[in-house]
N, C-alpha and C positions, 0 to 999 in steps of 0.2 A: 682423496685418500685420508680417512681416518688416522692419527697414531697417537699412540698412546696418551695420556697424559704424563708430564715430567714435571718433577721435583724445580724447582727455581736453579739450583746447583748444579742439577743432571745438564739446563739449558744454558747456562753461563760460565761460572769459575767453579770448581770442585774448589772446597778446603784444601788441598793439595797444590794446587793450581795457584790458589792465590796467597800461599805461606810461598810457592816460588818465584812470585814476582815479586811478594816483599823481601825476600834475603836474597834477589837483585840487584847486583850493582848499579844502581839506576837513579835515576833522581825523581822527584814526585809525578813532575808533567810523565815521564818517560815509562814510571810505574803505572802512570793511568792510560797512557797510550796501551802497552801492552796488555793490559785487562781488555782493554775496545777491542782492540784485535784477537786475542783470543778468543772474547764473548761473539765478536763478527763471526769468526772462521765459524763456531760451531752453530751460527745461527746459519750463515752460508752454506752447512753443509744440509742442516733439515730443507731448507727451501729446495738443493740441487735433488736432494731424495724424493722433495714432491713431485717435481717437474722430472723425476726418475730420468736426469743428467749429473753428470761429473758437474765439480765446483768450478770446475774451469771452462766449461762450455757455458754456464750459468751467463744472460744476456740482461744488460741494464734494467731489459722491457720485462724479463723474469721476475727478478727480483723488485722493481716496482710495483706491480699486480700483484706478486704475492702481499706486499703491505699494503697495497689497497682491500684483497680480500679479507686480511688479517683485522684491519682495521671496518671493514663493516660489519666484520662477525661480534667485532668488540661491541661495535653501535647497536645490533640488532638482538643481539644474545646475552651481551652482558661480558664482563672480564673474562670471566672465569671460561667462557668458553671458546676467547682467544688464546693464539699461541704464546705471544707476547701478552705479559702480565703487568701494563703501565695505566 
């Protein structure tokens, strides 16, 4: 399944998102944990949309194959035409 292309912010933290983890009561490791998890949850939810499952039925084996496929579309097309942009 094709979708769209997204903005790096649309896939990760909005500007909004991440001024509320900084005014946080939190400490740094604690600020960086909740970035992870935020940036997870919304990566977990594009992969359950592929596999057109809830995030919670989403299976180890899901989500490793999905970074498998991710990562040889990286290898064979180039960044720009992975989901992830590393």
């Amino acid at each position: 399944m094709d979708l769209p292309p997204q903005h790096p912010s649309e896939k990760f933290l909005t500007l909004e998102e991440s001024a509320q983890v900084d005014a946080a009561l939190l400490s740094s490791p604690e600020k960086f944990l909740t970035r992870l998890t935020l940036s997870s949850l919304k990566l977990l939810k594009h992969i359950a949309n592929e596999y057109n499952v809830a995030v919670e039925d989403l299976t180890a084996k899901q989500v490793i194959a999905w970074f498998e496929k991710d990562s040889k579309i990286r290898r064979e097309q180039g960044i720009e035409a992975a989901y992830l942009k590393w």
